[in-house]
PDB file of N, CA, C and O in Angstrom:
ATOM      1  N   UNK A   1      53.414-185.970 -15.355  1.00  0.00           N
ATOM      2  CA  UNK A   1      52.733-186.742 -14.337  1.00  0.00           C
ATOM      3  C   UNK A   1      52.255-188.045 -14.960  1.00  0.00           C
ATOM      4  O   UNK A   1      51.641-188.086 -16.026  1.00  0.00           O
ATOM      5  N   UNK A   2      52.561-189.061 -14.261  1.00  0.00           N
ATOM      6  CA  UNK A   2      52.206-190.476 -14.517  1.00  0.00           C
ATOM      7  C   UNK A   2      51.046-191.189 -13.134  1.00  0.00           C
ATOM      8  O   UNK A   2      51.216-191.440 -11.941  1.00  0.00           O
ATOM      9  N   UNK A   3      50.136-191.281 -13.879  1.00  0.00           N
ATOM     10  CA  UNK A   3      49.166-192.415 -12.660  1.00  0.00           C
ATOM     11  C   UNK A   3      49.042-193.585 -12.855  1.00  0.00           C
ATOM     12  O   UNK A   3      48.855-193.926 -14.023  1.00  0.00           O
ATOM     13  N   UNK A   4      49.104-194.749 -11.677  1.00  0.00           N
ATOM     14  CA  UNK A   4      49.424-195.869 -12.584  1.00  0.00           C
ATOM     15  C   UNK A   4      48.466-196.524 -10.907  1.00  0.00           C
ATOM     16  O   UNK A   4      48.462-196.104  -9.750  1.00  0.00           O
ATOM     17  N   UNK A   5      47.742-197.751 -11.630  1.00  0.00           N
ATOM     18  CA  UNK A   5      46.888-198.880 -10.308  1.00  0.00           C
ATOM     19  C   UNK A   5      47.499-199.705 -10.374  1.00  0.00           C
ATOM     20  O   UNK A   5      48.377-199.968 -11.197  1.00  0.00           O
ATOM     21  N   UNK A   6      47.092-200.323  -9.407  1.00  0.00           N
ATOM     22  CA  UNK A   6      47.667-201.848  -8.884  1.00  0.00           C
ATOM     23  C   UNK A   6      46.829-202.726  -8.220  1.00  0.00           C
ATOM     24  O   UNK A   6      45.908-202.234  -7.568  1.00  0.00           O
ATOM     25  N   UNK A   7      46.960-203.905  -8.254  1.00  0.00           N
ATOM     26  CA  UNK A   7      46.737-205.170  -6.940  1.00  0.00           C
ATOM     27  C   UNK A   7      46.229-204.827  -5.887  1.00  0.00           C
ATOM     28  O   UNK A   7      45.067-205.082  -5.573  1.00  0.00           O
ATOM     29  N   UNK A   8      47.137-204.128  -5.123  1.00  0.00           N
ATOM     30  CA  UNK A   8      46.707-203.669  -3.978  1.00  0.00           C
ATOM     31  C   UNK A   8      45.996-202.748  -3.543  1.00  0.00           C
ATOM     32  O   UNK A   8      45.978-202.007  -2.560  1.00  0.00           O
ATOM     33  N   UNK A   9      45.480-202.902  -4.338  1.00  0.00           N
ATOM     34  CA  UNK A   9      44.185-201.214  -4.588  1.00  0.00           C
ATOM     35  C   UNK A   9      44.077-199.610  -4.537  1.00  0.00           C
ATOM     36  O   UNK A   9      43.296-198.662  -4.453  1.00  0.00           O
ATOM     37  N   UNK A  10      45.056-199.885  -4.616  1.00  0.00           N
ATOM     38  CA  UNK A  10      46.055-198.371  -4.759  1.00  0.00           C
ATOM     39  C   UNK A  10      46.401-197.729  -6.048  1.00  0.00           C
ATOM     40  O   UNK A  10      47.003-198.535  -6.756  1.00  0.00           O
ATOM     41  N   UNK A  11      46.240-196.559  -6.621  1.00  0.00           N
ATOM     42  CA  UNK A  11      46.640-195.675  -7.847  1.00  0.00           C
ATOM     43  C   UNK A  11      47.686-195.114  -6.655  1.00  0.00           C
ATOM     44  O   UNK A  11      47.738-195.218  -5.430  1.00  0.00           O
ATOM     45  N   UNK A  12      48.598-194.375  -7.837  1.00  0.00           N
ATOM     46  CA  UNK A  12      49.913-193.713  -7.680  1.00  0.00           C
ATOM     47  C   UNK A  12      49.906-192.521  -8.650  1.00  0.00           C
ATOM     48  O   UNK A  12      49.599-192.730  -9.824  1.00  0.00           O
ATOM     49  N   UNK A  13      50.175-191.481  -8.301  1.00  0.00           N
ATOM     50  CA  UNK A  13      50.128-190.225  -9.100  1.00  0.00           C
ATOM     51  C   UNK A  13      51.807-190.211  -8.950  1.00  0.00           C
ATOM     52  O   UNK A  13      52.409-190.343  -7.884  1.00  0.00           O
ATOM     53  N   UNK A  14      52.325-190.048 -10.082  1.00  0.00           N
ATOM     54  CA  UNK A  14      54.238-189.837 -10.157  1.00  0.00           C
ATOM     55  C   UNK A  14      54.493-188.771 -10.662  1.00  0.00           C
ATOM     56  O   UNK A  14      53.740-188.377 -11.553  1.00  0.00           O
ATOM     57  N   UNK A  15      55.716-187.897 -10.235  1.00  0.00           N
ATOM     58  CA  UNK A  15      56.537-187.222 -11.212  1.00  0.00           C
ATOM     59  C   UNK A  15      57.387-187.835 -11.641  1.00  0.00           C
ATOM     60  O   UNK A  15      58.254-188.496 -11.071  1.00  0.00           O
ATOM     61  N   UNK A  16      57.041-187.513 -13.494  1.00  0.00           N
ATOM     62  CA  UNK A  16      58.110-188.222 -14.100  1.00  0.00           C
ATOM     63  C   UNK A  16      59.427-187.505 -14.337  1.00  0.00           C
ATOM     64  O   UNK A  16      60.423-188.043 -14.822  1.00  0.00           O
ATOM     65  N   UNK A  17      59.337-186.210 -13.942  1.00  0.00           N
ATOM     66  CA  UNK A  17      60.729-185.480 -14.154  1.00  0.00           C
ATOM     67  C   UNK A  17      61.563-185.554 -12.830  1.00  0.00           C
ATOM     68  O   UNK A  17      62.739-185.208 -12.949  1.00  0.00           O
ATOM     69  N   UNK A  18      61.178-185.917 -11.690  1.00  0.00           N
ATOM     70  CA  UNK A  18      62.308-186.134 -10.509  1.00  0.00           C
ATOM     71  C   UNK A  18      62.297-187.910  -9.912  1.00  0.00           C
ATOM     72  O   UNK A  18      62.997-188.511  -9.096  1.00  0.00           O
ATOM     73  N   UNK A  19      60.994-188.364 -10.895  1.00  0.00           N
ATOM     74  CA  UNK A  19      60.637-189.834 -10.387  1.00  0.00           C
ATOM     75  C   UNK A  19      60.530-190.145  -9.093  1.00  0.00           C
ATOM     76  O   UNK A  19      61.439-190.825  -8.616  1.00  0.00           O
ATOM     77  N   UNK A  20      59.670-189.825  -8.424  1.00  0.00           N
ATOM     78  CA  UNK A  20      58.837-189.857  -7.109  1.00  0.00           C
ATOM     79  C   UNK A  20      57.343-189.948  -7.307  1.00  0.00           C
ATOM     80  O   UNK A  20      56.606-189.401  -8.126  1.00  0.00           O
ATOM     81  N   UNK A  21      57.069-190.931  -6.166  1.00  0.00           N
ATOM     82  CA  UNK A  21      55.575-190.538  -5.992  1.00  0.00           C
ATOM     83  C   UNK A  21      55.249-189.472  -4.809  1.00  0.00           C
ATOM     84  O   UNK A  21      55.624-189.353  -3.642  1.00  0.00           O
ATOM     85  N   UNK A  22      53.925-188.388  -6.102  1.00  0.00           N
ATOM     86  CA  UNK A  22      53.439-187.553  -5.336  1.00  0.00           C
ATOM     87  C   UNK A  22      52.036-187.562  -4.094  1.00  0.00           C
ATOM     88  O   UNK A  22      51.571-186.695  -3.354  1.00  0.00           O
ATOM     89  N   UNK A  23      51.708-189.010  -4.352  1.00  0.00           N
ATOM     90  CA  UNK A  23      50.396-189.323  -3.726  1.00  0.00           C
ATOM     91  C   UNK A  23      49.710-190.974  -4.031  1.00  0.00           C
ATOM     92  O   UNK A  23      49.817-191.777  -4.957  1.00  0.00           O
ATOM     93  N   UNK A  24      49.174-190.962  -3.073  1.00  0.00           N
ATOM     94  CA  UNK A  24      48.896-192.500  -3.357  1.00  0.00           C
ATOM     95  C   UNK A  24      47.299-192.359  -3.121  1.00  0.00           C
ATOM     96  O   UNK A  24      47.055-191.395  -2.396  1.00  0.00           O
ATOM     97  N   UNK A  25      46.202-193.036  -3.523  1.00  0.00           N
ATOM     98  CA  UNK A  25      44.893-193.231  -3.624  1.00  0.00           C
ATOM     99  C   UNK A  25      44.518-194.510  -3.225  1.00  0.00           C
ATOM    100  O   UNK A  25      44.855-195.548  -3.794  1.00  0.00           O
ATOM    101  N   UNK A  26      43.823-194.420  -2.249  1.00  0.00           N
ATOM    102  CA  UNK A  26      43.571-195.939  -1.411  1.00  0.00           C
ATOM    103  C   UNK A  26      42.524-195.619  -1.030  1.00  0.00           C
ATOM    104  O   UNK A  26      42.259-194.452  -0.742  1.00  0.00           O
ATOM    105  N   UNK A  27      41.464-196.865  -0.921  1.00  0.00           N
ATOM    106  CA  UNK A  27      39.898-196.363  -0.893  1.00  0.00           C
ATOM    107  C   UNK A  27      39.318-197.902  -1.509  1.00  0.00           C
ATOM    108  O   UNK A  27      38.205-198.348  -1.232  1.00  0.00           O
ATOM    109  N   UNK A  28      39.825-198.251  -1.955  1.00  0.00           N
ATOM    110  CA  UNK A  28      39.378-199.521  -2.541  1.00  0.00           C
ATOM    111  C   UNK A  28      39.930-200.519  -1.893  1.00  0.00           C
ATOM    112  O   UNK A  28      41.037-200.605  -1.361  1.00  0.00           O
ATOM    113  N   UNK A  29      38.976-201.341  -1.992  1.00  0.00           N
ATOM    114  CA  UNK A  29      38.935-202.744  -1.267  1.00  0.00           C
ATOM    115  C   UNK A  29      39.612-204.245  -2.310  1.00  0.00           C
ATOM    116  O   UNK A  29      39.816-205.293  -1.695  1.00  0.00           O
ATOM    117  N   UNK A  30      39.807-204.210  -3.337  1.00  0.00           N
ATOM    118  CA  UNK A  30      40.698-204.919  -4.446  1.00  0.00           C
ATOM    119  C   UNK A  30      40.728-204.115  -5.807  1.00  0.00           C
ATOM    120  O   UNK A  30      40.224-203.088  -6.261  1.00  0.00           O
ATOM    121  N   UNK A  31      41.835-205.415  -6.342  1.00  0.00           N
ATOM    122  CA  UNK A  31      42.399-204.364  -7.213  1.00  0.00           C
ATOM    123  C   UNK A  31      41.645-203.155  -8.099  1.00  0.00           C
ATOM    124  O   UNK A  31      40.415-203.132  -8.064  1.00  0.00           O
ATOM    125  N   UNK A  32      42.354-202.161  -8.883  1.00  0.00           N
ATOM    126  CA  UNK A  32      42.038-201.327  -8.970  1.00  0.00           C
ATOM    127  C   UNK A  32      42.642-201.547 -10.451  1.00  0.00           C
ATOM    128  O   UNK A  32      43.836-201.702 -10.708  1.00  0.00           O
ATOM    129  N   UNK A  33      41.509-201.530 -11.430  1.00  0.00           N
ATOM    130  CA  UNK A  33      41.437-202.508 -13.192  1.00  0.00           C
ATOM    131  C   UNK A  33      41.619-200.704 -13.924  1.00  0.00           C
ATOM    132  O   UNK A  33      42.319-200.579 -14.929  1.00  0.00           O
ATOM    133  N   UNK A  34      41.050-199.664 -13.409  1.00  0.00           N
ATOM    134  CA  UNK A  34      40.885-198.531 -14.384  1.00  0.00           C
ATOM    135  C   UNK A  34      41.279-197.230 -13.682  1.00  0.00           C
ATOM    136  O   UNK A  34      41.057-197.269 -12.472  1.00  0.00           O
ATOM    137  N   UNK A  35      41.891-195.903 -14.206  1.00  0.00           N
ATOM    138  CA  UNK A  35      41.903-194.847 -14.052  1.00  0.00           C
ATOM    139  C   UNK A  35      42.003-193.886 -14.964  1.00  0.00           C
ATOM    140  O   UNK A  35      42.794-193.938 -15.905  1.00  0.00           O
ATOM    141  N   UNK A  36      41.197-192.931 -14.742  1.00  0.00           N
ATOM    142  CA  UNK A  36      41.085-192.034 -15.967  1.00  0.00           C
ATOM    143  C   UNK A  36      41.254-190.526 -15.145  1.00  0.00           C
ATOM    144  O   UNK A  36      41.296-190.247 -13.947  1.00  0.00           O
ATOM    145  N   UNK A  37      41.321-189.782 -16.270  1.00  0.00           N
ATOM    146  CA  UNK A  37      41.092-188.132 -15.257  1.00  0.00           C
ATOM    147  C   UNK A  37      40.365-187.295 -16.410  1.00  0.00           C
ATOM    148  O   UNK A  37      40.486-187.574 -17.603  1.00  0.00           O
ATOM    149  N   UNK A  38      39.514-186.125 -15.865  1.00  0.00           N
ATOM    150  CA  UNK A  38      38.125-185.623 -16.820  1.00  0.00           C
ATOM    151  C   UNK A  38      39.428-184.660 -17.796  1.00  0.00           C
ATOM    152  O   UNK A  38      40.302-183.963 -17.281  1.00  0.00           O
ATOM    153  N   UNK A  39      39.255-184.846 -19.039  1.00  0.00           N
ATOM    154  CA  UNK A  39      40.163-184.177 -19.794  1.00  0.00           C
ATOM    155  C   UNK A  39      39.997-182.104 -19.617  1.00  0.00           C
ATOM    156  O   UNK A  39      40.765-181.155 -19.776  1.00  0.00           O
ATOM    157  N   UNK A  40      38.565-182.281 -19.221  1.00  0.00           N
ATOM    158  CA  UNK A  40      38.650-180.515 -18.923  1.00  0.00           C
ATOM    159  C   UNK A  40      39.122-180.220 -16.952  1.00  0.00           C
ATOM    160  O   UNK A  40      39.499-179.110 -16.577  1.00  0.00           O
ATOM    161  N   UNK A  41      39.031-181.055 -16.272  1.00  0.00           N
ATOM    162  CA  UNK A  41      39.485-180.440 -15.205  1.00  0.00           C
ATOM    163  C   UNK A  41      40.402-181.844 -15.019  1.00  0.00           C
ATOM    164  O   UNK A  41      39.920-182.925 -14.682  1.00  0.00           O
ATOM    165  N   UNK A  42      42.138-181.546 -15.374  1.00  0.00           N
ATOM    166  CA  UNK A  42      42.659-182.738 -15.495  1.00  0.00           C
ATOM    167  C   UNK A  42      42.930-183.457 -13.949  1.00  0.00           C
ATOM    168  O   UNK A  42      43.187-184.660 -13.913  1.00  0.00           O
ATOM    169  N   UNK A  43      42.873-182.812 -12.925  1.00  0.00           N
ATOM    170  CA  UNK A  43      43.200-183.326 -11.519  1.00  0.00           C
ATOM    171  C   UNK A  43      42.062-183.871 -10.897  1.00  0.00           C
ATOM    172  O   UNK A  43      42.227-183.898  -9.677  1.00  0.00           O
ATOM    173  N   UNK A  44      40.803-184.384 -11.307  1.00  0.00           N
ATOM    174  CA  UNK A  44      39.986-185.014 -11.155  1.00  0.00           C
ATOM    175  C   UNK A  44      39.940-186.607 -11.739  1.00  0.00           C
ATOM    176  O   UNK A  44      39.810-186.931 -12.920  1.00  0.00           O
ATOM    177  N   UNK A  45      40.037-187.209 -10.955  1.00  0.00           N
ATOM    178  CA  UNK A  45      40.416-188.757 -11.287  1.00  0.00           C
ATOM    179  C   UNK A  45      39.229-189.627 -10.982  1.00  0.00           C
ATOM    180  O   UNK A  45      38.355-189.382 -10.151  1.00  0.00           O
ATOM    181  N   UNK A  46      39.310-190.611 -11.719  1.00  0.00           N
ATOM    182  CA  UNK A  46      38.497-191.012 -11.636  1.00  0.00           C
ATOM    183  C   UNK A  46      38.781-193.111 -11.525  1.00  0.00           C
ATOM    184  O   UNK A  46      39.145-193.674 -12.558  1.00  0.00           O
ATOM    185  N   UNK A  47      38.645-193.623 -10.738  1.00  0.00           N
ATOM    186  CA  UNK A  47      39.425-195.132 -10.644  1.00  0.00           C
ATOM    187  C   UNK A  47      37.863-196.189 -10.665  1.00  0.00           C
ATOM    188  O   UNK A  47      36.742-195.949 -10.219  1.00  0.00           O
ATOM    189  N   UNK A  48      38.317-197.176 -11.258  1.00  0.00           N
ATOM    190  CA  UNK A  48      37.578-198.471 -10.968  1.00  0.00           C
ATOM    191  C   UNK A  48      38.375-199.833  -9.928  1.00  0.00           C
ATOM    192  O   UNK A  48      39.512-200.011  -9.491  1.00  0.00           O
ATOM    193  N   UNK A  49      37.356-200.428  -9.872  1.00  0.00           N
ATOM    194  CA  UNK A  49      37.455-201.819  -8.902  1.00  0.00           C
ATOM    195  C   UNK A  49      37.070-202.704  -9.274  1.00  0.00           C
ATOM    196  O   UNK A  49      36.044-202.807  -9.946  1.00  0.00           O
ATOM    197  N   UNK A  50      38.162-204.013  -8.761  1.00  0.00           N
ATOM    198  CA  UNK A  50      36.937-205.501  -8.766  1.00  0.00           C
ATOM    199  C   UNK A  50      35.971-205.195  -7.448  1.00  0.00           C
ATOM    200  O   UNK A  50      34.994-205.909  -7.221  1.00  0.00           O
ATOM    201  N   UNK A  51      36.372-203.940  -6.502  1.00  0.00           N
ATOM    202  CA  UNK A  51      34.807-204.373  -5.547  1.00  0.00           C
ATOM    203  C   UNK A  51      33.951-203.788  -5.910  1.00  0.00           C
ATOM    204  O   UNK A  51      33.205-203.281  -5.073  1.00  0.00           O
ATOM    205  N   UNK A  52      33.699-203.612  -7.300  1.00  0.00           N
ATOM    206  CA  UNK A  52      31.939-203.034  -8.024  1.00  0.00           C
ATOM    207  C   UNK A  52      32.122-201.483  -7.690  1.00  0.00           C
ATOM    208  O   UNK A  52      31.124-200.900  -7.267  1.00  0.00           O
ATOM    209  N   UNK A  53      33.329-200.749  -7.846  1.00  0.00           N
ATOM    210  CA  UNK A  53      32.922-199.668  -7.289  1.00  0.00           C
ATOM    211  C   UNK A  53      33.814-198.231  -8.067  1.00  0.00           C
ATOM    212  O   UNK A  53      35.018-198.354  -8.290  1.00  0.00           O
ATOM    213  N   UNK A  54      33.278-197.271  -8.330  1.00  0.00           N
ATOM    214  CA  UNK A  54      33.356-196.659  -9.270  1.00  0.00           C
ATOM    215  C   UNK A  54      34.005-195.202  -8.171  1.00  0.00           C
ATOM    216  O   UNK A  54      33.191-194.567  -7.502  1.00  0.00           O
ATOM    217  N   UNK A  55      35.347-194.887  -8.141  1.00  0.00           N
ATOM    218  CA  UNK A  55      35.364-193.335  -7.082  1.00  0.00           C
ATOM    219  C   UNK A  55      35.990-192.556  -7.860  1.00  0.00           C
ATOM    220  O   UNK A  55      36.912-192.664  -8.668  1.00  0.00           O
ATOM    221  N   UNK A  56      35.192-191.586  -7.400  1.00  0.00           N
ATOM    222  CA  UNK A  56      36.128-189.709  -7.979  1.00  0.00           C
ATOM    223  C   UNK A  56      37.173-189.564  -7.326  1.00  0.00           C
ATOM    224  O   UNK A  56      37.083-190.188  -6.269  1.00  0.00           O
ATOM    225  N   UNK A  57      38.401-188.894  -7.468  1.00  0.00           N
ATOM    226  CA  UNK A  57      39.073-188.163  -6.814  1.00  0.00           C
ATOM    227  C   UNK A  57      39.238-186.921  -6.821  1.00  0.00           C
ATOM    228  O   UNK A  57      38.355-186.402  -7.504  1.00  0.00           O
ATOM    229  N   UNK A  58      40.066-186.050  -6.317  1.00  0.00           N
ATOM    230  CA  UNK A  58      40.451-184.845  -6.693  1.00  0.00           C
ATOM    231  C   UNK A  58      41.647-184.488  -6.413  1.00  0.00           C
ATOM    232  O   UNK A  58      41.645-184.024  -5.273  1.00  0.00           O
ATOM    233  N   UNK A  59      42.745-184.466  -6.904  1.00  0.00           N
ATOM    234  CA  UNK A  59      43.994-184.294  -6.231  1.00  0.00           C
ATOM    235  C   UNK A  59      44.620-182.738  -6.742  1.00  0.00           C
ATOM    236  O   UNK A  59      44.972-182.340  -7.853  1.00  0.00           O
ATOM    237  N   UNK A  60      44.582-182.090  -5.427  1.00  0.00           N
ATOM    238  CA  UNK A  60      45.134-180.740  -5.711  1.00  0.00           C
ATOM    239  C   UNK A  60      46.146-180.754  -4.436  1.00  0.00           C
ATOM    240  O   UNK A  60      46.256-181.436  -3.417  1.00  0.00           O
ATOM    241  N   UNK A  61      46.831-179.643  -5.020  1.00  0.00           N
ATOM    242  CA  UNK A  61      47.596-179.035  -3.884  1.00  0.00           C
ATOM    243  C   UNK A  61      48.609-180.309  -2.887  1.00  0.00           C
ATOM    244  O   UNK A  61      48.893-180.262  -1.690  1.00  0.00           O
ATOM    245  N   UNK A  62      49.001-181.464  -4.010  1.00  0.00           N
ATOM    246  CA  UNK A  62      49.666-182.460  -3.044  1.00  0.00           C
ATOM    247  C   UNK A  62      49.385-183.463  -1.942  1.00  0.00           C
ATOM    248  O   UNK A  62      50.099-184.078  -1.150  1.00  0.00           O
ATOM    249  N   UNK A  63      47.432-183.371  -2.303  1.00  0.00           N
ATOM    250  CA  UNK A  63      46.481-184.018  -1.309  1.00  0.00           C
ATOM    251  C   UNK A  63      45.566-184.656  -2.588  1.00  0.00           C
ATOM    252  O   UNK A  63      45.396-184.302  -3.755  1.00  0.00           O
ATOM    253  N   UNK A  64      45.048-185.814  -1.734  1.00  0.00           N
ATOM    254  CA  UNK A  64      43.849-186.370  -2.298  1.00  0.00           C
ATOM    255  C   UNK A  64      42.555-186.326  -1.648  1.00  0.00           C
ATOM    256  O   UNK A  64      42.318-186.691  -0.496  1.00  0.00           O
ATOM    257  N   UNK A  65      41.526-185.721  -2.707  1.00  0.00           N
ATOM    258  CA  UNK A  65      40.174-185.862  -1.560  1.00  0.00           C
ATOM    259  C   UNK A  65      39.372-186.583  -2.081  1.00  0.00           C
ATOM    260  O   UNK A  65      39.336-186.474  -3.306  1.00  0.00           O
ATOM    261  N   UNK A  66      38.469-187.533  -1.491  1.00  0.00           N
ATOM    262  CA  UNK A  66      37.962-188.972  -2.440  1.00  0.00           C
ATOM    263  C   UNK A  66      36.465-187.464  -2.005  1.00  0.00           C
ATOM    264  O   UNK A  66      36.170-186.618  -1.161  1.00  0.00           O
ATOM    265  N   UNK A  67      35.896-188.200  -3.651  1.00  0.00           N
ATOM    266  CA  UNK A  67      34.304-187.006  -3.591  1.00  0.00           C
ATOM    267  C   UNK A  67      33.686-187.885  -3.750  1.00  0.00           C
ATOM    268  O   UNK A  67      32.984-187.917  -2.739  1.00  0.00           O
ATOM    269  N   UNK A  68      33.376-188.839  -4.461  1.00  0.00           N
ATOM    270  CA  UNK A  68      32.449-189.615  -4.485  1.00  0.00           C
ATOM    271  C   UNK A  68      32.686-191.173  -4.741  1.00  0.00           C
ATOM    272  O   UNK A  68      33.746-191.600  -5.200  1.00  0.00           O
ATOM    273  N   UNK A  69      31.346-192.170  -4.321  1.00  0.00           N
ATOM    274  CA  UNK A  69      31.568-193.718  -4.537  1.00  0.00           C
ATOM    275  C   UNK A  69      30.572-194.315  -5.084  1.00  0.00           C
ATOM    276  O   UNK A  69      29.497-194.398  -4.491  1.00  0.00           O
ATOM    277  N   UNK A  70      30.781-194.876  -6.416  1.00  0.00           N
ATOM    278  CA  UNK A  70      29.437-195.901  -6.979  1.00  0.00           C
ATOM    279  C   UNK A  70      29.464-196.956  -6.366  1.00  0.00           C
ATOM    280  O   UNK A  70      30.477-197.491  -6.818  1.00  0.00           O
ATOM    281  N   UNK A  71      29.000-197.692  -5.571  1.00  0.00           N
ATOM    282  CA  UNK A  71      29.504-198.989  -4.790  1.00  0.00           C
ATOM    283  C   UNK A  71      28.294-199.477  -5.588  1.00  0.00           C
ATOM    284  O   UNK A  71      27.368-198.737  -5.918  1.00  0.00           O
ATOM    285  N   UNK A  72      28.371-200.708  -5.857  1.00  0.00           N
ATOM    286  CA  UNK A  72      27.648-201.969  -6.849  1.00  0.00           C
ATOM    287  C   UNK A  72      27.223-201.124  -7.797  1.00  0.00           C
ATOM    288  O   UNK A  72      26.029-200.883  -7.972  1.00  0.00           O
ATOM    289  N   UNK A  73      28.327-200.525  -8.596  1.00  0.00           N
ATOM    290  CA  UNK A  73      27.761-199.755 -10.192  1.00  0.00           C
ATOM    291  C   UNK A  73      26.971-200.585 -10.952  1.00  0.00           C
ATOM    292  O   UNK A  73      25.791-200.452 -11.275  1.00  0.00           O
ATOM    293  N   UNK A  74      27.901-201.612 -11.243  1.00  0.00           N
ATOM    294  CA  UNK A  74      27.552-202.852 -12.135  1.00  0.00           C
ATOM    295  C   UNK A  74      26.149-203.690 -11.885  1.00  0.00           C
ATOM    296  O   UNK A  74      25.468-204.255 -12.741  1.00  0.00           O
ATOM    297  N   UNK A  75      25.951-203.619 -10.669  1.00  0.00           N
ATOM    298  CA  UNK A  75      24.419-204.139 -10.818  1.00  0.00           C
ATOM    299  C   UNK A  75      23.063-203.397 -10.627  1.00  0.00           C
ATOM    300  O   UNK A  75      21.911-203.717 -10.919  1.00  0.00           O
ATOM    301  N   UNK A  76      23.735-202.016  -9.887  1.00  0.00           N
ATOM    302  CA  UNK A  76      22.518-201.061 -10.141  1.00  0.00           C
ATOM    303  C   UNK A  76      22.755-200.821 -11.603  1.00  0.00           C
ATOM    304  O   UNK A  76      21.907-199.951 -11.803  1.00  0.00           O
ATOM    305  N   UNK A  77      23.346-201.015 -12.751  1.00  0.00           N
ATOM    306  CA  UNK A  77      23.485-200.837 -13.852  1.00  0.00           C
ATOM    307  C   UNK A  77      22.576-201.835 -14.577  1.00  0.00           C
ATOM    308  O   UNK A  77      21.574-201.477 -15.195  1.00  0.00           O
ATOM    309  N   UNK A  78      23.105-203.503 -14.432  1.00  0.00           N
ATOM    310  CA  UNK A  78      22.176-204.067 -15.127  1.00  0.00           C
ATOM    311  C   UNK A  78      20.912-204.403 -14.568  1.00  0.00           C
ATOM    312  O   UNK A  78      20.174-205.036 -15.324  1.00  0.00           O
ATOM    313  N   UNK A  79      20.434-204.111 -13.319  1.00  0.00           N
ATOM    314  CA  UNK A  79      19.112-204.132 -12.847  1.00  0.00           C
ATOM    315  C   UNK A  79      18.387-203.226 -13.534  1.00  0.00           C
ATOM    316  O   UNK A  79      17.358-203.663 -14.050  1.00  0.00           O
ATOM    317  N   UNK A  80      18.646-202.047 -13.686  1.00  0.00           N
ATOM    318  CA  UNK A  80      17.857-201.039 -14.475  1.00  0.00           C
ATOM    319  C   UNK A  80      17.987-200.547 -16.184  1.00  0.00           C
ATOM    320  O   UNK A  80      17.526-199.648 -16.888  1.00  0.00           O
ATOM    321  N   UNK A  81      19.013-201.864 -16.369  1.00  0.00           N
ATOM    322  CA  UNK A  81      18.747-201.971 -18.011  1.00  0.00           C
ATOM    323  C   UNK A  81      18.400-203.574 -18.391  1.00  0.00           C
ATOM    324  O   UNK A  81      18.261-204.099 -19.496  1.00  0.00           O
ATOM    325  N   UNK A  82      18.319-204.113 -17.112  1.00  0.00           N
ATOM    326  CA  UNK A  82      18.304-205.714 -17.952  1.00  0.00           C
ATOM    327  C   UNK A  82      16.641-206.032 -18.988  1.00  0.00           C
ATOM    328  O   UNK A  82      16.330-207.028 -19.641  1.00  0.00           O
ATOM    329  N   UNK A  83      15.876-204.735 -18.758  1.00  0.00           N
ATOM    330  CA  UNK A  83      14.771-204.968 -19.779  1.00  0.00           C
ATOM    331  C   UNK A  83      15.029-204.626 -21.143  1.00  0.00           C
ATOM    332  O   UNK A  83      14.304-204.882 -22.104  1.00  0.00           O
ATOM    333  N   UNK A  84      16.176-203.997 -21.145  1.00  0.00           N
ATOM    334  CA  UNK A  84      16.283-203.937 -22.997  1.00  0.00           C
ATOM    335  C   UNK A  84      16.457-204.835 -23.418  1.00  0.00           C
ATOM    336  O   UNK A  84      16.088-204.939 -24.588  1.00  0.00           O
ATOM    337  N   UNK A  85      16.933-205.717 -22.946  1.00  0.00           N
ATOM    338  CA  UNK A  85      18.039-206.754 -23.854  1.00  0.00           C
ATOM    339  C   UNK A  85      16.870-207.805 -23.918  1.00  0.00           C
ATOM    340  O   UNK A  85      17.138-208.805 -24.584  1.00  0.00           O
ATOM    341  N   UNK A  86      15.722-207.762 -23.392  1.00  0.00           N
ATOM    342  CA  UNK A  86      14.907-208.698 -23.780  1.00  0.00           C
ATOM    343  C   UNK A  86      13.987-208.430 -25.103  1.00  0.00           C
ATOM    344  O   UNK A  86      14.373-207.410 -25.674  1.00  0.00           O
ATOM    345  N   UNK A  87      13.151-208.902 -25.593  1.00  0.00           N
ATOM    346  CA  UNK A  87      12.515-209.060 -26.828  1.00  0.00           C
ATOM    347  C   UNK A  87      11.284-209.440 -26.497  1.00  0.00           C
ATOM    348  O   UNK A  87      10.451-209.667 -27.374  1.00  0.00           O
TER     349      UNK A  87
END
């Protein structure tokens, strides 16, 4: 299995032994910069965005189910650390 993002804000889950796609992940609003999957439950995915937004997936059984959305990760992030970095 190959997952691969794009531009159009879409991940692609592939088989690489018949070369087809098995599923497509759409949920995002631009491109889509990152995807990872949790190394102990490997069908749990996990994608980034340029629209600030961080989603789970879960792809079993030939379906995708979106579980969760960080929408503005990045600034609920540095709002609640921008006091370290001061002195």
């Amino acid at each position: 299995m190959l997952i691969s993002d794009s531009w159009d804000g879409t991940s692609r889950i592939w088989n690489t032994k018949y070369m087809i796609c098995m599923g497509i992940i759409s949920g995002h609003h631009s491109d889509v910069y990152g995807i990872d999957n949790c190394p102990n439950h490997f069908f749990l995915l996990i994608t980034s965005s340029r629209d600030n937004s961080i989603r789970f997936w879960n792809y079993v059984k030939n379906s995708i189910e979106f579980i969760i959305n960080f929408k503005n990760f990045n600034n609920d992030i540095y709002n609640k650390y921008k006091s370290l970095g001061k002195k």
